[in-house]
N, CA, C and O atoms as CSV, one atom per row, in Angstrom:
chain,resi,resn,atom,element,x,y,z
A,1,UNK,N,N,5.875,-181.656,187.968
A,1,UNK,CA,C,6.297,-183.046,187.972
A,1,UNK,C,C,7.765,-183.124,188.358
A,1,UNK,O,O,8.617,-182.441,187.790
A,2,UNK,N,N,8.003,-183.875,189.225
A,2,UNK,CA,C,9.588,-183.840,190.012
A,2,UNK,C,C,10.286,-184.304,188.835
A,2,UNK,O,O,11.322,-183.683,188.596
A,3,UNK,N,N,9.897,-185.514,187.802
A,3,UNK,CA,C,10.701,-185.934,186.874
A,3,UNK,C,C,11.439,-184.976,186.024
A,3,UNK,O,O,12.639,-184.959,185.752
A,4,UNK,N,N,10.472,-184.170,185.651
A,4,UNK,CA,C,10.915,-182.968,184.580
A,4,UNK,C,C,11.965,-182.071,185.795
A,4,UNK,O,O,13.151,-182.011,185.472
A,5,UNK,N,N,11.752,-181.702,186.527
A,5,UNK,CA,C,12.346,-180.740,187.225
A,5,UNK,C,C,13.670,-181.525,187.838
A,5,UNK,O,O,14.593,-180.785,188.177
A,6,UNK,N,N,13.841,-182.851,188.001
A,6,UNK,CA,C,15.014,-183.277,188.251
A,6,UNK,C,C,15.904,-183.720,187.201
A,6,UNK,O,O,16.939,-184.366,187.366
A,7,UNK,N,N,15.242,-183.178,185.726
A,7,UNK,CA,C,16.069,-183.814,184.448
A,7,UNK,C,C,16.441,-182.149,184.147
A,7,UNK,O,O,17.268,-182.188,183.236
A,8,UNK,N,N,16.234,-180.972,184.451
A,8,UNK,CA,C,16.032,-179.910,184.298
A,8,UNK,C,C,17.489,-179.586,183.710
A,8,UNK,O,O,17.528,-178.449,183.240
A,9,UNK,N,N,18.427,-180.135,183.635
A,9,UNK,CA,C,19.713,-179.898,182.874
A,9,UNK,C,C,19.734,-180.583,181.594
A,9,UNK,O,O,20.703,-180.701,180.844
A,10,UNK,N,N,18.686,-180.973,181.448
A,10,UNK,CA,C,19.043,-182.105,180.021
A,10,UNK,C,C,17.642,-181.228,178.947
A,10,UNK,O,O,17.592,-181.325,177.721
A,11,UNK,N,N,16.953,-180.677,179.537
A,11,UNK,CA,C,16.252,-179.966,178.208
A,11,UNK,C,C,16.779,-179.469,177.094
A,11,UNK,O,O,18.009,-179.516,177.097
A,12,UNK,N,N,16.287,-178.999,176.122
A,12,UNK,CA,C,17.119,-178.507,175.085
A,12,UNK,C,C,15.882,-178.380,174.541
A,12,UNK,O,O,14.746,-178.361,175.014
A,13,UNK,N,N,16.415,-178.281,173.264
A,13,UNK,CA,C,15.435,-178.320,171.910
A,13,UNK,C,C,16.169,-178.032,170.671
A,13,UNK,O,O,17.231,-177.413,170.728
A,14,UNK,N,N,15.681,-178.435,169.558
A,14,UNK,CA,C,16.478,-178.013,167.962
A,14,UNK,C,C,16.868,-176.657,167.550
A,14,UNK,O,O,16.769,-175.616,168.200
A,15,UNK,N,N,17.309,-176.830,166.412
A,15,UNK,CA,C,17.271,-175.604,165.604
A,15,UNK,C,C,15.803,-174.969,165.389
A,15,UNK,O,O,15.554,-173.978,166.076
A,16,UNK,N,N,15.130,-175.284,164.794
A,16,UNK,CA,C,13.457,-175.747,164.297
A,16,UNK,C,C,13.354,-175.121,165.678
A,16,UNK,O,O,13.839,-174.032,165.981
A,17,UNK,N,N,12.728,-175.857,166.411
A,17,UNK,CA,C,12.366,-175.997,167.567
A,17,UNK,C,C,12.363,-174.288,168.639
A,17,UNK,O,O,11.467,-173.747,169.286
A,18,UNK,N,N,14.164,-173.819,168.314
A,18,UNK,CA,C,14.327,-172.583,169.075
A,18,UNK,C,C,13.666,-171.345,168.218
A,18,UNK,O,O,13.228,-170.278,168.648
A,19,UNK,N,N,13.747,-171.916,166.627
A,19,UNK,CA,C,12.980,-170.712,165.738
A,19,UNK,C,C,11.204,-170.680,166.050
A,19,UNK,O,O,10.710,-169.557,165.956
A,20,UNK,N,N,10.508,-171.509,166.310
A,20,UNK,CA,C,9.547,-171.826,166.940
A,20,UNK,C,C,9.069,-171.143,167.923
A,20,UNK,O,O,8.091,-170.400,168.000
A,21,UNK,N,N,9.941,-171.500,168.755
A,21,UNK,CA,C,10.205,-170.703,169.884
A,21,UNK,C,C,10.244,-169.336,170.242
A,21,UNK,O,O,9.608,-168.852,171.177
A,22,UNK,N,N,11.440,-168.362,169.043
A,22,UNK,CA,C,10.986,-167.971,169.339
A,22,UNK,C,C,9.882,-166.935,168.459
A,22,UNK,O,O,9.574,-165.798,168.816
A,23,UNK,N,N,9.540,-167.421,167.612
A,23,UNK,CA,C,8.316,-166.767,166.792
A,23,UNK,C,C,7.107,-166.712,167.647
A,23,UNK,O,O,6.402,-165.706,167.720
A,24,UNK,N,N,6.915,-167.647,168.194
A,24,UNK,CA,C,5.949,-167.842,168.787
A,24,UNK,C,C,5.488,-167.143,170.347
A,24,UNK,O,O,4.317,-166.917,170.651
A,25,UNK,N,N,6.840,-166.825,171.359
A,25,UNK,CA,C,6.746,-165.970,172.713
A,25,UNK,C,C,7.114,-164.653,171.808
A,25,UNK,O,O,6.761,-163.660,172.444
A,26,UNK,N,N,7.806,-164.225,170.322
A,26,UNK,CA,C,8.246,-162.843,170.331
A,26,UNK,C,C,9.151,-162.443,171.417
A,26,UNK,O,O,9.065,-161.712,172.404
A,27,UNK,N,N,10.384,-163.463,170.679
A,27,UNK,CA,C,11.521,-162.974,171.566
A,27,UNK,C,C,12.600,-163.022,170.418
A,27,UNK,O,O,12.577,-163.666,169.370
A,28,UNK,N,N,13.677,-162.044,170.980
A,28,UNK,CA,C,14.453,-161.593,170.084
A,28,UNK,C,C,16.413,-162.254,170.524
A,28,UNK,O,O,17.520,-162.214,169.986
A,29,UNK,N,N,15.937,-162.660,171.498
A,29,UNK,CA,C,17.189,-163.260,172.290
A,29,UNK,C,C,17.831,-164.364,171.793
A,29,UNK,O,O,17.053,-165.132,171.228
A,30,UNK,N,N,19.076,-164.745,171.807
A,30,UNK,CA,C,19.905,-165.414,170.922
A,30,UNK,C,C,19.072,-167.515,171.762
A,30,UNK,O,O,19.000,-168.548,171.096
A,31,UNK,N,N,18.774,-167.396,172.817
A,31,UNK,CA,C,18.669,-168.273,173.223
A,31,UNK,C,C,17.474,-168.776,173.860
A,31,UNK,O,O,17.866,-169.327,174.889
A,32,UNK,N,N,16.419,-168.856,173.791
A,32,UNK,CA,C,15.211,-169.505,173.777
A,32,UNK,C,C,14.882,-170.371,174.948
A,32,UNK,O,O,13.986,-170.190,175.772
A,33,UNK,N,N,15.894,-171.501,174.877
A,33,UNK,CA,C,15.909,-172.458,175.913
A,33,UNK,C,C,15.914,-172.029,177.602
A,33,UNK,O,O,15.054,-172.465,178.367
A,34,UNK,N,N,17.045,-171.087,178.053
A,34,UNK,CA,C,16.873,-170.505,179.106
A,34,UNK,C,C,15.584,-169.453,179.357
A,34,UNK,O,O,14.926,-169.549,180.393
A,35,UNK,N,N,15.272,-168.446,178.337
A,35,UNK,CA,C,13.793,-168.460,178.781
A,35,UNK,C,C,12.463,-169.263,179.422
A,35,UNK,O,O,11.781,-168.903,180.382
A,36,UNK,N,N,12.294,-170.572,178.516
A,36,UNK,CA,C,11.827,-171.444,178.488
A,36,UNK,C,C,12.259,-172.389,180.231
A,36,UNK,O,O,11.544,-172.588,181.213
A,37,UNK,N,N,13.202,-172.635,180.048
A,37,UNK,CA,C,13.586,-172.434,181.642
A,37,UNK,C,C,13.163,-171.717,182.728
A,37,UNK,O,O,12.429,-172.080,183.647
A,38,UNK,N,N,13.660,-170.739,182.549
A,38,UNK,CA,C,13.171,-169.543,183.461
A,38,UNK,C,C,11.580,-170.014,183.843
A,38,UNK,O,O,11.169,-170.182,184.991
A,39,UNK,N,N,10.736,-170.197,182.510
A,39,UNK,CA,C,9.457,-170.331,183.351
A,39,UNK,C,C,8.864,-171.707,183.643
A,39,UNK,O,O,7.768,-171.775,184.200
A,40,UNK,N,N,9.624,-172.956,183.249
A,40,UNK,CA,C,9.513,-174.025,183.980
A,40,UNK,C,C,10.088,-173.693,185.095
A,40,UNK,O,O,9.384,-172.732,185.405
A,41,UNK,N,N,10.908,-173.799,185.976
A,41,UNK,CA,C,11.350,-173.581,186.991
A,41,UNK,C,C,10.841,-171.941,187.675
A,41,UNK,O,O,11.472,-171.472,188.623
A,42,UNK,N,N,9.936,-171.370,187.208
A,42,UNK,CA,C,8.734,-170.152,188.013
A,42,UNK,C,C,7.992,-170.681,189.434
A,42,UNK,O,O,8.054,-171.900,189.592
A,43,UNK,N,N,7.474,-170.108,190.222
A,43,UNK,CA,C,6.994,-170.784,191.336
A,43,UNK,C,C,5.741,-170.446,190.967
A,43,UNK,O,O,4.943,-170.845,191.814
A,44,UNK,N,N,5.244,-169.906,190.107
A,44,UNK,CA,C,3.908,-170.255,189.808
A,44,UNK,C,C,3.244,-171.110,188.505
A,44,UNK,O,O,2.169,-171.240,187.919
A,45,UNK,N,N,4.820,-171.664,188.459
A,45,UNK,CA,C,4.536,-172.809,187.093
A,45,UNK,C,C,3.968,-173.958,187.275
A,45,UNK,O,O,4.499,-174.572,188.201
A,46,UNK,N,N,2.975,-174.593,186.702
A,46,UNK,CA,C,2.156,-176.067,187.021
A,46,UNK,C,C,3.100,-177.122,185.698
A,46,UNK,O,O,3.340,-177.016,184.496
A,47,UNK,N,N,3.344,-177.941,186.612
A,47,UNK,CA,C,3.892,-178.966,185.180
A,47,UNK,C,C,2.745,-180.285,185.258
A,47,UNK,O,O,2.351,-180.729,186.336
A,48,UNK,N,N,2.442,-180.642,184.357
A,48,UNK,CA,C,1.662,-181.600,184.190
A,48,UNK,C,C,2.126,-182.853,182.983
A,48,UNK,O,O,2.722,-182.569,181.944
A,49,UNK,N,N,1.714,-184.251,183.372
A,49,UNK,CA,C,2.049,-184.638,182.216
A,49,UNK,C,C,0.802,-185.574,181.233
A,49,UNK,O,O,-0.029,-186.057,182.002
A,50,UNK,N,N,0.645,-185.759,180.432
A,50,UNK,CA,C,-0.137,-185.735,178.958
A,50,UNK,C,C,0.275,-187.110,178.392
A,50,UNK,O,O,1.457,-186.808,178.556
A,51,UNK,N,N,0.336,-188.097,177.979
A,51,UNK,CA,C,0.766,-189.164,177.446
A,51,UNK,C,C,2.262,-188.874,177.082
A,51,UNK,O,O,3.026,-189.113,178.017
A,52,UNK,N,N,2.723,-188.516,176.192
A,52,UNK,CA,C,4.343,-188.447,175.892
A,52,UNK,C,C,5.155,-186.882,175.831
A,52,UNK,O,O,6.180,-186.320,175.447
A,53,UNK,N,N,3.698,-186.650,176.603
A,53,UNK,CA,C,4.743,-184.860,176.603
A,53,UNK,C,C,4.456,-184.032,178.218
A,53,UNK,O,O,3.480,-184.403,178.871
A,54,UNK,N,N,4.975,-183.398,178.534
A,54,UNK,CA,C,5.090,-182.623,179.387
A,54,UNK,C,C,4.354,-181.075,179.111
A,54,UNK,O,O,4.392,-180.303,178.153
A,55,UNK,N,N,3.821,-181.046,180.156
A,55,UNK,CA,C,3.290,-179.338,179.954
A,55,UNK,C,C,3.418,-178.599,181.105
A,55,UNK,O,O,2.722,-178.753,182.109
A,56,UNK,N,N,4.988,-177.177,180.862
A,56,UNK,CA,C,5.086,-176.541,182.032
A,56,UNK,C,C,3.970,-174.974,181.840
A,56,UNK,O,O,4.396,-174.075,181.115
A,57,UNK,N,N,2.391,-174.778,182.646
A,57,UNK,CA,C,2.486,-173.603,182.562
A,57,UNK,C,C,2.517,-172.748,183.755
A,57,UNK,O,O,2.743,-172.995,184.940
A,58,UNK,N,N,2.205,-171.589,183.065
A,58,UNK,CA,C,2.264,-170.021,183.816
A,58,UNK,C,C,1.181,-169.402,183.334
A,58,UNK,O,O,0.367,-169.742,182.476
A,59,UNK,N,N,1.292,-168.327,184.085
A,59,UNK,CA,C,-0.433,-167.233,183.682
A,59,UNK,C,C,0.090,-166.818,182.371
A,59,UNK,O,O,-0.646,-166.175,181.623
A,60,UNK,N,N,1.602,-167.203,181.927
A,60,UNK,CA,C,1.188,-166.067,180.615
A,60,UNK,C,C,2.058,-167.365,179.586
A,60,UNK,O,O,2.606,-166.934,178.571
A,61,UNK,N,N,2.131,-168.461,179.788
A,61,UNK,CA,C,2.683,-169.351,179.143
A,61,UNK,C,C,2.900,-170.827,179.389
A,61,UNK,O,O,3.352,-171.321,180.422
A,62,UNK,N,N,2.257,-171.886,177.558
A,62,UNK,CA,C,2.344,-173.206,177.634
A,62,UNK,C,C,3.985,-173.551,177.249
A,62,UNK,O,O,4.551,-172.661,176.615
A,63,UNK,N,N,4.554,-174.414,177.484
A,63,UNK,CA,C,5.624,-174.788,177.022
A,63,UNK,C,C,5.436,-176.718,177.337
A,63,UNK,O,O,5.299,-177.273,178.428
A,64,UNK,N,N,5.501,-177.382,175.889
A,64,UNK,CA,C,5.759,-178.707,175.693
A,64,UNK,C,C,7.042,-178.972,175.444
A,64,UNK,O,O,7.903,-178.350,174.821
A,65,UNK,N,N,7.047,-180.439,176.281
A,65,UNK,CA,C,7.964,-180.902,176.573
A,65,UNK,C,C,7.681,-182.037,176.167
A,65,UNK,O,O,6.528,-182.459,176.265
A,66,UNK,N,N,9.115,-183.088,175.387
A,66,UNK,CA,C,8.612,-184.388,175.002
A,66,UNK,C,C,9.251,-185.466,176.593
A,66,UNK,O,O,10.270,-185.356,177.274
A,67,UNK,N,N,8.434,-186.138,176.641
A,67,UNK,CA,C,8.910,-186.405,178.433
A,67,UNK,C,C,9.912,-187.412,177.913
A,67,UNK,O,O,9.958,-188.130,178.912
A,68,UNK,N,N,10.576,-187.856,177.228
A,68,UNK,CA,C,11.429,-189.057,176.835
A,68,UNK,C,C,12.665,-188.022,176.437
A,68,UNK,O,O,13.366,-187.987,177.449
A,69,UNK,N,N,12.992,-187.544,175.875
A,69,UNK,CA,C,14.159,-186.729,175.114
A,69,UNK,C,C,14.121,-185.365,175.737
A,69,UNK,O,O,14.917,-184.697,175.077
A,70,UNK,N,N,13.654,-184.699,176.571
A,70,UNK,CA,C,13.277,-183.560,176.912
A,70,UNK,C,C,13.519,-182.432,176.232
A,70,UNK,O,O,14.106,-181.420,176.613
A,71,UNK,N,N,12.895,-182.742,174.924
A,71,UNK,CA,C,13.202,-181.682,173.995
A,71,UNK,C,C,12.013,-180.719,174.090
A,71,UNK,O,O,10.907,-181.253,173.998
A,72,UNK,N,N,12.042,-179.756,174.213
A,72,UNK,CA,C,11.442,-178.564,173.914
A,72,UNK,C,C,10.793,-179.008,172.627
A,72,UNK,O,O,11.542,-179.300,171.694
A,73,UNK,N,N,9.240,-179.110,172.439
A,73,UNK,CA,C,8.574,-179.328,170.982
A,73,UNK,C,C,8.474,-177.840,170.499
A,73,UNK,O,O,9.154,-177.263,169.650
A,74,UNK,N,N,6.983,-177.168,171.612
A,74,UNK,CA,C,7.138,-175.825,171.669
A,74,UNK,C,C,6.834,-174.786,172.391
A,74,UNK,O,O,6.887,-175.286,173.514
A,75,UNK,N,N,6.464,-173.346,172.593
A,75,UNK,CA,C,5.977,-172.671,173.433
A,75,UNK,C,C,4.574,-171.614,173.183
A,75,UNK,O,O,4.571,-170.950,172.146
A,76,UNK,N,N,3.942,-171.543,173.703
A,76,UNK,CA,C,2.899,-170.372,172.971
A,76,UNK,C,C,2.584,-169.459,174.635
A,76,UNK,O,O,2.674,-169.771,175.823
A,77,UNK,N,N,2.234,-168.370,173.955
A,77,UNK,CA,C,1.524,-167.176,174.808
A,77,UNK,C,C,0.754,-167.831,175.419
A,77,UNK,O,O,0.723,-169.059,175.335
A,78,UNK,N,N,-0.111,-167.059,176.243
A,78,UNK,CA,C,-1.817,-167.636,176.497
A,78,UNK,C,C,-2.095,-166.379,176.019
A,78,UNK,O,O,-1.337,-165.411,176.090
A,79,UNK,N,N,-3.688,-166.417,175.309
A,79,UNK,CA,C,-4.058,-165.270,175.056
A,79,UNK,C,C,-5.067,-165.011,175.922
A,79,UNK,O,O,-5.474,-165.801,176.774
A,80,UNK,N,N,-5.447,-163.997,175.734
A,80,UNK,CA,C,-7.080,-163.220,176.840
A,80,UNK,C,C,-8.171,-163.650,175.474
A,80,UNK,O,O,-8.289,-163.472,174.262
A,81,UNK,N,N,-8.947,-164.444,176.821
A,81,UNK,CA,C,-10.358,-164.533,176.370
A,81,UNK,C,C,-11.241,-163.559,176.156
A,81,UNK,O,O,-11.490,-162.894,177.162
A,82,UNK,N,N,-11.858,-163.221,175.073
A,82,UNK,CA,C,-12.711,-161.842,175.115
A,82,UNK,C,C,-14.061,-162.943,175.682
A,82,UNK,O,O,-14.017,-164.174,175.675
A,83,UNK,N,N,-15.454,-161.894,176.245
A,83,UNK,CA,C,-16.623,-162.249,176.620
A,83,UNK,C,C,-17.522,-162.163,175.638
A,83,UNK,O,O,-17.230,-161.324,174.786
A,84,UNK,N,N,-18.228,-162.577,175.517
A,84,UNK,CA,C,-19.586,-162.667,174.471
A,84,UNK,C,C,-19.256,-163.713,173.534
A,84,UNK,O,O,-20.050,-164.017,172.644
């Protein structure tokens, strides 16, 4: 979505929000947000938008976005589907 990608300096997210963050990708890095970056702005990232949130993904990651405040809500893995 061009919107998100032309507000792309104004993302952020909380305190809350970066602990979230990063519990949730298992990252150990002081800063969350530029990750989170990094893979909105991926060239194989799809952004889509959802009633009041944004969703940037990748083959290996969701990241919500609130499309009004562009706060980072949160991020998760994708996991592998097992068969059967």
């Amino acid at each position: 979505m061009d919107t998100l990608l032309e507000n792309i300096e104004k993302i952020h997210t909380t305190e809350m929000g970066a602990e979230r963050i990063r519990k949730n990708l298992v990252l150990e890095c002081s800063d969350p947000v530029e990750k989170c970056l990094g893979i909105i702005k991926g060239e194989k990232t799809v952004i889509t938008r959802k009633g009041k949130n944004y969703y940037a993904e990748d083959e290996n990651y969701i990241i919500t976005i609130n499309a009004h405040s562009f706060t980072i809500i949160t991020a998760h893995r994708k996991t592998e589907r097992k068969n059967g």
